[in-house]
C-alpha positions as CSV (number, residue, x, y, z in Angstrom):
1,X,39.5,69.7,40.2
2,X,37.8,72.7,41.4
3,X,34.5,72.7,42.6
4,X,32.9,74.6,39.7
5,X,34.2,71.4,37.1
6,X,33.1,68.9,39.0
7,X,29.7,69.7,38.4
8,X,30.2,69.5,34.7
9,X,32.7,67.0,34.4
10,X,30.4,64.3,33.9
11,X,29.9,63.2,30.1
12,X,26.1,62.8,28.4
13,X,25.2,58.9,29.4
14,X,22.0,59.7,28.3
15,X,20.6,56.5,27.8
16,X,18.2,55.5,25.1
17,X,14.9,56.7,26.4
18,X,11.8,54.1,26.3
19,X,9.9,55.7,24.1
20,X,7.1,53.9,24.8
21,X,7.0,54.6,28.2
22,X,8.0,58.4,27.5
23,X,4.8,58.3,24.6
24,X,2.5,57.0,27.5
25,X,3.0,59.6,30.0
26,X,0.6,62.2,29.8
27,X,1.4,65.9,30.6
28,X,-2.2,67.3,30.5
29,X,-2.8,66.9,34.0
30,X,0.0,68.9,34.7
31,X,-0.3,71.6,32.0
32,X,-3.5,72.0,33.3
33,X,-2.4,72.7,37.1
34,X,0.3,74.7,35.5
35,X,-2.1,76.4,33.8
36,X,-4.0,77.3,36.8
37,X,-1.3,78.2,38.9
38,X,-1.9,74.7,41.4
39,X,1.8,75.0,42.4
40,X,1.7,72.1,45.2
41,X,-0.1,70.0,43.0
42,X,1.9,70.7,40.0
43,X,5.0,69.5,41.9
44,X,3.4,66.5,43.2
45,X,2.4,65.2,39.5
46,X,5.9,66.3,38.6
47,X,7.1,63.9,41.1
48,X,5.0,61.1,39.4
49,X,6.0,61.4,36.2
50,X,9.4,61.0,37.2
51,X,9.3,58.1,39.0
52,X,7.2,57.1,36.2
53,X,9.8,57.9,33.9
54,X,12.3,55.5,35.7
55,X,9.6,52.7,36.9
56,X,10.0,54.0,40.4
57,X,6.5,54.6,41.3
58,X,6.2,52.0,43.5
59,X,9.3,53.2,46.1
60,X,8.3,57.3,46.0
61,X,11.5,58.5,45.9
62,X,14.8,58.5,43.2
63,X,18.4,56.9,43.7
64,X,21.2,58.3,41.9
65,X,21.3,55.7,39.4
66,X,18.0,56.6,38.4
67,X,18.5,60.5,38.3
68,X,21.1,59.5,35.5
69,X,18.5,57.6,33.8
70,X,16.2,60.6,33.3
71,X,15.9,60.8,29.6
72,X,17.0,64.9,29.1
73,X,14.0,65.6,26.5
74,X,12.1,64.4,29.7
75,X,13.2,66.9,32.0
76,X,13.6,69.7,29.3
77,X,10.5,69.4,28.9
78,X,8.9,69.5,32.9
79,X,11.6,72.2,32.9
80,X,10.0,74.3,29.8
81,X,6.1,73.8,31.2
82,X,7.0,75.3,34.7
83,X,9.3,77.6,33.2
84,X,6.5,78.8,30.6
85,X,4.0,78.9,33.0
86,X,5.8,80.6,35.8
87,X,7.5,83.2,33.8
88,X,10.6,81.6,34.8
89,X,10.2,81.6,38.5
90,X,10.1,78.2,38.9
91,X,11.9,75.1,36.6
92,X,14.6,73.1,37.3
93,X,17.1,74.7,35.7
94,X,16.2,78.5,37.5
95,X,17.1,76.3,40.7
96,X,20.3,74.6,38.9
97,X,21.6,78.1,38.5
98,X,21.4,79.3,41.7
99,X,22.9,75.8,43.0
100,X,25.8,75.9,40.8
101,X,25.8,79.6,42.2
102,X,25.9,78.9,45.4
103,X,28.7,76.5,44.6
104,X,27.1,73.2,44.3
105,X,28.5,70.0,42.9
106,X,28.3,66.8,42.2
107,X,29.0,65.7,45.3
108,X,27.3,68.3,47.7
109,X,28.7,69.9,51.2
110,X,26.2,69.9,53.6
111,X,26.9,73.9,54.2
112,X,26.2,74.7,50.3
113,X,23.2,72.2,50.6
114,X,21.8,74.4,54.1
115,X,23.0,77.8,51.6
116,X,20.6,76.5,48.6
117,X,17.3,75.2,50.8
118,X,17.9,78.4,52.5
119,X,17.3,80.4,49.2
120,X,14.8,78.3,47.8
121,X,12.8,78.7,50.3
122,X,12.5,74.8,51.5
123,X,12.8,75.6,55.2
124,X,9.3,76.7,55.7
125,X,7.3,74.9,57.5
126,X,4.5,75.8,55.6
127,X,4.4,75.9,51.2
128,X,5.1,79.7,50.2
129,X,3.1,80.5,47.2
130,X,4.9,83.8,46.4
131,X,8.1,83.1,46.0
132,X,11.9,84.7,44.7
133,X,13.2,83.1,41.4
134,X,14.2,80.0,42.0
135,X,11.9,78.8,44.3
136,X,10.1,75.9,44.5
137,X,6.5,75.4,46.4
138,X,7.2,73.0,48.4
139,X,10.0,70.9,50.0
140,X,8.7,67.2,49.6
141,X,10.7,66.6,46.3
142,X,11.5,63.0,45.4
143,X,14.9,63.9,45.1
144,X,15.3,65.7,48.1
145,X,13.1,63.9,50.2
146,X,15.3,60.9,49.3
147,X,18.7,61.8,50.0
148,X,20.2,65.8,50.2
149,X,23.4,64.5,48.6
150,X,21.3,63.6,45.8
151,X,20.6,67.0,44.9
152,X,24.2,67.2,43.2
153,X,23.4,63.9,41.1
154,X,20.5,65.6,39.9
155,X,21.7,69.5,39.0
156,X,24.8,67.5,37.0
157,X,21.8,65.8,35.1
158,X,20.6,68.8,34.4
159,X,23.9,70.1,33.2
160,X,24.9,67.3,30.8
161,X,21.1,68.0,29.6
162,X,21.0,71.3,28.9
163,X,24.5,71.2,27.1
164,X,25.8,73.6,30.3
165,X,29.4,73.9,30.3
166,X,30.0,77.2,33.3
167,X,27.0,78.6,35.4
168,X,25.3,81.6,34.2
């Protein structure tokens, strides 16, 4: 299987959400950082209300069981707010594109994985605030910070959830 399919070969296991966890999350906080261009602490809520999401709060960082756990209205939605109030520099699946670009899967090489941070601008020692498309303001992400090869657990996520059957 080529490198390209494995990253959408996996099927939609998308899990009954719990609604009642999903209704008691509250996005204000971040819509309001969003709103005010609070990159760094944007990404940090964003990290919360992940781990939130998957009652991970307590550990600070994602497995890959719990990637595939992410409810997909869930991340559409994180995706849509930084998306919106970026004007499309920054969301998840702006950096999905370029990973699935770069020729990311599933399971990740560590030379496509250098490629991606690379581009993304995760090298710096120091957050960028201007960034490229694609870009992210920081390097610290739960999923990242957790595990590199996790990366590919979480950009298939994102494909099954946005319905993605090639990269753009």
């Amino acid at each position: 299987m080529s490198q390209q399919n494995e990253l959408f070969s996996q099927s939609p296991s998308d899990s009954p959400p719990n609604t009642k966890l999903q209704d008691a999350l509250d996005f204000t906080h971040l819509t309001d950082l969003l709103a005010t261009q609070r990159w760094l602490e944007a990404d940090q809520e964003t990290d919360r209300l992940m781990l939130a999401i998957v009652g991970r709060t307590q550990f600070g960082w994602l497995r890959t069981e719990d990637i595939s756990q992410i409810p997909c209205t869930f991340l559409i939605t994180l995706d849509r707010f930084w998306s919106d109030a970026s004007k499309e520099v920054f969301g998840f699946f702006v950096q999905y594109h370029l990973w699935a670009e770069l020729g990311g899967t599933k399971a990740p090489k560590w030379g496509v994985y250098q490629k991606f941070v690379e581009q993304v601008g995760w090298l710096n020692v120091e957050p960028q605030l201007t960034h490229s498309k694609g870009t992210f303001p920081s390097n610290h992400s739960i999923i990242d910070g957790s595990g590199w090869f996790r990366l590919g657990a979480f950009y298939s996520r994102l494909a099954v959830c946005g319905g993605l059957t090639t990269p753009v």
